[in-house]
C-alpha positions in Angstrom: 73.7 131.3 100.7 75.0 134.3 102.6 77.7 135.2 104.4 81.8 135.2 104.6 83.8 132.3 103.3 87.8 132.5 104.2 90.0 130.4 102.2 94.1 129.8 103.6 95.8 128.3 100.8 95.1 129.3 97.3 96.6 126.5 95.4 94.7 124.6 92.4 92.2 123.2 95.5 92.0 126.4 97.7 91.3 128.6 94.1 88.8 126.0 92.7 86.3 125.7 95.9 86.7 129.5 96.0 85.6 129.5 92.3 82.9 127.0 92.6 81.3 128.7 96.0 81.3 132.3 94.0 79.7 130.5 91.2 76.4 128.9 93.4 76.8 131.8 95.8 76.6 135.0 94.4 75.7 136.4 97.5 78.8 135.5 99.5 82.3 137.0 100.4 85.2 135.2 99.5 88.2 136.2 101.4 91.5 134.0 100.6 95.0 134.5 102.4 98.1 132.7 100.9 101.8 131.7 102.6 102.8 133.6 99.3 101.1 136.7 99.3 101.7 137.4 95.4 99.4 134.4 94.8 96.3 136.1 96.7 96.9 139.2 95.1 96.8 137.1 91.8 93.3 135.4 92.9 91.7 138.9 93.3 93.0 139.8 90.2 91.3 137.2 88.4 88.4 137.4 90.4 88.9 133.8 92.9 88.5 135.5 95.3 86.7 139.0 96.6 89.4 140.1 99.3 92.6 139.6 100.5 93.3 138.9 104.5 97.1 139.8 105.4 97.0 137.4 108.2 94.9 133.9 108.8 93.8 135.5 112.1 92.3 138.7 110.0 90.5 136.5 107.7 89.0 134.2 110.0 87.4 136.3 112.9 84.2 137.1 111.2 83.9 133.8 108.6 80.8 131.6 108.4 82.8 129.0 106.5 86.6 128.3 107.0 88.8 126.0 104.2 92.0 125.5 105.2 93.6 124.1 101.9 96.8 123.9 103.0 100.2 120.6 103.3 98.9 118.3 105.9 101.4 119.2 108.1 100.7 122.8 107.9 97.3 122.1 108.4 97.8 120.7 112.2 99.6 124.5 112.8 96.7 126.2 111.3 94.2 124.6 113.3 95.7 125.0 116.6 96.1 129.1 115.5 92.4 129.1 114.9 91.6 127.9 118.3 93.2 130.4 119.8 91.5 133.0 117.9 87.7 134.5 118.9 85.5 133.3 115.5 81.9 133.5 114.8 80.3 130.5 117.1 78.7 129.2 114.4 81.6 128.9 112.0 82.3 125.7 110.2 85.9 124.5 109.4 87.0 122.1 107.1 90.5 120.9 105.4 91.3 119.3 101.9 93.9 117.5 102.8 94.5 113.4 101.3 94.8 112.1 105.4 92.0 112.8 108.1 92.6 110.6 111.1 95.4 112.7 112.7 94.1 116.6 111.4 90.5 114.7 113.1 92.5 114.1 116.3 94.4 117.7 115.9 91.1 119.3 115.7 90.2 118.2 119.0 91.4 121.9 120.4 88.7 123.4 118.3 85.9 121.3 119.6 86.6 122.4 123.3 86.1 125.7 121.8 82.8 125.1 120.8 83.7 125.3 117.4 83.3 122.8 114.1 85.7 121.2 112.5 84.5 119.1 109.6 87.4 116.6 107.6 87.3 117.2 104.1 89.2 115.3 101.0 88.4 116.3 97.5 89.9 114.1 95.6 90.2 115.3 92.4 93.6 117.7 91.1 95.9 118.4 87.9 99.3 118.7 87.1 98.9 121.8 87.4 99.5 124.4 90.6 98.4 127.1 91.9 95.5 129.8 91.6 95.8 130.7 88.0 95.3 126.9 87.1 92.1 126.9 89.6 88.9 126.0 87.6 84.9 125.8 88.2 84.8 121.9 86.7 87.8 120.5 88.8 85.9 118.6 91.3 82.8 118.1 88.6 82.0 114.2 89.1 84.5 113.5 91.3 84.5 111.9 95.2 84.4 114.4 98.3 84.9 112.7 101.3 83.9 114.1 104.6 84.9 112.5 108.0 82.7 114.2 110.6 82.9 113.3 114.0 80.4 111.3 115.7 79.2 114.2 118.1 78.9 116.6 114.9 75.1 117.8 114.2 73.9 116.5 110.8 72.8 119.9 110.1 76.5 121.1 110.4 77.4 118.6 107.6 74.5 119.9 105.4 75.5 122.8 106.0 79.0 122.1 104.5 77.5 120.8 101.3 75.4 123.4 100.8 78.2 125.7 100.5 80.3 123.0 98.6 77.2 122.6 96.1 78.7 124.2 93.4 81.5 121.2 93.2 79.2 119.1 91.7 81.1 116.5 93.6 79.9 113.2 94.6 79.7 113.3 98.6 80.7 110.5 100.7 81.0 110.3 104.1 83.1 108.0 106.2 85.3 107.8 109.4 88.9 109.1 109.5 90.3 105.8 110.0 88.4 104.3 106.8 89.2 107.2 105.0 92.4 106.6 105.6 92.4 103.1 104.6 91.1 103.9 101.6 93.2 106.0 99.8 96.4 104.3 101.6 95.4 102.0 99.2 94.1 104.3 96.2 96.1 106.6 96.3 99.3 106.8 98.9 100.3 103.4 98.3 100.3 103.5 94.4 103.0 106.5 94.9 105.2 104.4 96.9 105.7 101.6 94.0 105.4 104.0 90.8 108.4 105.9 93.3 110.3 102.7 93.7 109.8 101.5 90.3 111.8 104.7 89.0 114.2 104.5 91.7 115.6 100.8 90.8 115.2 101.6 86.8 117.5 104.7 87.7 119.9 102.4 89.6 119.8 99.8 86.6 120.3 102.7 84.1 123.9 102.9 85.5 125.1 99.6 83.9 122.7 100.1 80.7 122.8 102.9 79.0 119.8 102.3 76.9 117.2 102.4 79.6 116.5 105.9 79.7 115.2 105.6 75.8 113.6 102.4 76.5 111.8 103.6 79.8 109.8 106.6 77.6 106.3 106.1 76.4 104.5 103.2 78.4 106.9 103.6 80.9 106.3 106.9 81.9 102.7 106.8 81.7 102.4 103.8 84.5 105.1 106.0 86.6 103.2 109.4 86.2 102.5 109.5 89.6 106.1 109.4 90.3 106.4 113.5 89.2 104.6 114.6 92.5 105.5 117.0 94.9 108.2 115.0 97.2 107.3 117.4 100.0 103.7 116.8 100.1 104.2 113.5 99.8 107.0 113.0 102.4 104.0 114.6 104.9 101.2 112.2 103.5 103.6 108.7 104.4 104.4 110.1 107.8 100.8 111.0 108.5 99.7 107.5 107.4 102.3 105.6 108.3 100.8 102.9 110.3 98.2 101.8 107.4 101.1 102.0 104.6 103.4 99.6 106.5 100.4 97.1 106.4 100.4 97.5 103.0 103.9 97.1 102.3 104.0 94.4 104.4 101.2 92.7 101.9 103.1 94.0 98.9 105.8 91.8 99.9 103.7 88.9 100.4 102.3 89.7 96.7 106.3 89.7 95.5 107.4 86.7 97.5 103.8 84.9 95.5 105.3 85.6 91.8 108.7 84.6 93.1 107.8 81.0 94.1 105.8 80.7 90.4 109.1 81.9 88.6 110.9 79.3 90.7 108.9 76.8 90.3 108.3 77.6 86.5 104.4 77.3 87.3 103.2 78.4 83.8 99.6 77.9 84.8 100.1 80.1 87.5 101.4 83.0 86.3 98.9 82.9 83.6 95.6 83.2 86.3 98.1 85.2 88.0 98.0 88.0 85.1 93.9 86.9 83.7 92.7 88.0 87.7 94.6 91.2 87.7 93.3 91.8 84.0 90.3 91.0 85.2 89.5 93.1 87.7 91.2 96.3 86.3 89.4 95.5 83.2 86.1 95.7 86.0 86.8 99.0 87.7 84.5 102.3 86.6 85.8 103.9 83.4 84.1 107.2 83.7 84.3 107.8 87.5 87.1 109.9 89.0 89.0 108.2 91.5 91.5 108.7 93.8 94.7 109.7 91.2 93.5 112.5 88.5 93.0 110.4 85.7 94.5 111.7 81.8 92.3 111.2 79.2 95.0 110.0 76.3 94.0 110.7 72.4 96.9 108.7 70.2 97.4 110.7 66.4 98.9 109.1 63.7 100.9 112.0 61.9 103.6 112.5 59.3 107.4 113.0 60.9 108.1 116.5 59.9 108.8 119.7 60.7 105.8 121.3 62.3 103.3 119.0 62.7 103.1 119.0 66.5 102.0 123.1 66.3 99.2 122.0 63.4 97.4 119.7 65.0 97.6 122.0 68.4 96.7 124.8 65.9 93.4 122.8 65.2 92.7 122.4 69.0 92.8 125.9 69.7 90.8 127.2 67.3 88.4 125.0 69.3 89.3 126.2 72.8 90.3 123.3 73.5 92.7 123.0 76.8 95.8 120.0 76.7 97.0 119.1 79.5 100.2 117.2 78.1 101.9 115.9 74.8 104.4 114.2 73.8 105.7 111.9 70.5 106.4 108.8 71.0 109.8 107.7 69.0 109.5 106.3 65.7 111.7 104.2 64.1 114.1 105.6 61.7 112.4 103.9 58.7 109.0 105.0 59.0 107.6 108.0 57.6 104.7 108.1 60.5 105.4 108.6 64.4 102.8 108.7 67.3 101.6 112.1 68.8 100.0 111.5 72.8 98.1 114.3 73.6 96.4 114.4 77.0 93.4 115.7 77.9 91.8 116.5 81.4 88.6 115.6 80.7 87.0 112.5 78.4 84.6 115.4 76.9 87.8 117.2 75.6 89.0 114.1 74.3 86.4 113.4 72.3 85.7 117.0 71.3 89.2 116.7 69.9 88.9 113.4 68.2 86.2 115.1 66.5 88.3 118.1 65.5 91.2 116.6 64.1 88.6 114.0 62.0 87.3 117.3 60.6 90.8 119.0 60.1 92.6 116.2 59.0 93.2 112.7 57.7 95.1 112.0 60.6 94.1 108.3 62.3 93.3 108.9 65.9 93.0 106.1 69.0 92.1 106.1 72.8 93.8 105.0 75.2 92.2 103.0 78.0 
């Protein structure tokens, strides 16, 4: 396709859909504007984007295709600046943001402009920010969600996806409210209890002094989530307030449940309580992304010594391989052997490692699932 893309917000998202439309669209011009302007001057650089816009007004008067990839709450501002603005009457514009039924509602100021607004949730990221982490393969497999509006023309929406092709996303489409719904409970909910379950282990931590030591490893991993952005989160809760105090309100119906089987010593109980939630997790996809970036986790069995961490990266790299975390677990003070957790953002890379460190060493190597 032909024509002018604009892109406010050149974060990992903003950077990647850039990426991916220059990749299927050779033909189009990619102009990107960020709050930080050293970061669009950093995407021309290396070649995100084509142009920079000084202003969001500047970049979006003569755009076929508008991504705002912006905080939720930012979002709102941008779109009531764009409808004040003359654009191309045929533009199209869309958001990334995690809630939809309140941008939808927000957006209503462009529809009585004539103009299309489009809800848009990629739901795929990394722990890492902004453009120079952007990549082609980000969204590769994962769920994009769009939340059109009912008077939206299908061939709007096509529209969108043709210029989104290059994702290779899976494209859903639902209503803001379900959308919503959804990742409340995929996504925005999960946060709230990995942030709580940190919160009362710091508390505890006070009286014991060997929780922090305790708390690595297996603890961390189920808390990961816990490390987000507390701005962009603080903005997500408020815009999806009503569905997450439902959901609390359930949790504590699921917490007052296991209370009465611990008072009442039901052993039975607790057991089916544990087999169904085994059960079911044991059920969900493997290989699908979902609603929290997933890490792919390779466990190495090495030697505690000096050096072992940079030769086993050493081997990676020769093999381009890209990490996107490691750590050692502690060993105990008798062994000669400790664990080395290497994360991976991809379960190609993982096993493309696996394979590597077979080949380069007698190391022992697990998965995690």
């Amino acid at each position: 396709m032909k024509g002018r893309v604009f892109v406010i917000g050149l974060g990992l998202i903003g950077g990647s859909l850039a990426l991916c439309i220059k990749k299927e669209h050779k033909d189009a011009i990619i102009t990107g504007y960020d709050i930080h302007p050293e970061q669009a001057r950093l995407g021309k650089m290396l070649g995100v984007i084509d142009e920079v816009a000084d202003d969001i007004v500047e970049g979006a008067k003569t755009a076929d295709l508008i991504i705002i990839s912006a905080p939720v709450i930012e979002t709102e501002t941008i779109i009531q600046l764009l409808s004040e603005q003359s654009l191309n009457p045929e533009v199209i514009i869309t958001d990334t943001g995690s809630t939809k039924s309140k941008i939808v509602a927000n957006a209503a100021c462009l529809k009585k402009k004539g103009y299309t607004f489009i809800g848009g949730h990629p739901m795929a990221g990394s722990h890492k920010s902004g453009v120079s982490a952007a990549k082609e393969i980000l969204f590769e497999n994962a769920f994009y969600l769009f939340t059109p509006e009912d008077h939206i023309e299908n061939s709007k929406l096509e529209r969108l996806k043709e210029w989104l092709k290059g994702t290779n996303a899976k494209f859903l489409t639902v209503s803001p409210d379900n959308h919503d719904y959804l990742t409340g409970i995929v996504s925005h909910f999960p946060h709230i209890i990995a942030a709580s379950i940190v919160r009362q282990t710091e508390r505890l931590a006070d009286g014991e002094s060997l929780i922090p030591r305790l708390a690595a490893g297996g603890f961390r991993d189920i808390t990961r989530i816990a490390s987000s952005s507390p701005g962009m989160w603080k903005d997500i809760l408020l815009h999806n307030r009503e569905v997450l105090i439902e959901l609390i309100d359930k949790w504590k119906e699921e917490m007052d449940w296991v209370k009465v089987l611990l008072d009442q010593e039901d052993s039975e109980g607790i057991y089916r309580y544990f087999l169904q939630a085994k059960q079911y997790r044991d059920g969900l996809p493997v290989r699908e992304k979902g609603a929290i970036p997933a890490f792919y986790d390779l466990f190495v069995d090495v030697p505690d010594y000096p050096g072992v961490i940079s030769e086993v990266t050493g081997y990676l790299a020769k093999e381009n391989i890209s990490i996107t975390n490691i750590r050692i677990l502690e060993t105990r003070e008798d062994e000669i052997y400790g664990v080395l957790v290497i994360s991976f953002q991809t379960e190609e890379d993982r096993g493309r490692a696996q394979k590597c460190i077979h080949a380069c060493s007698s190391y022992a190597t697990s998965i995690g699932t």
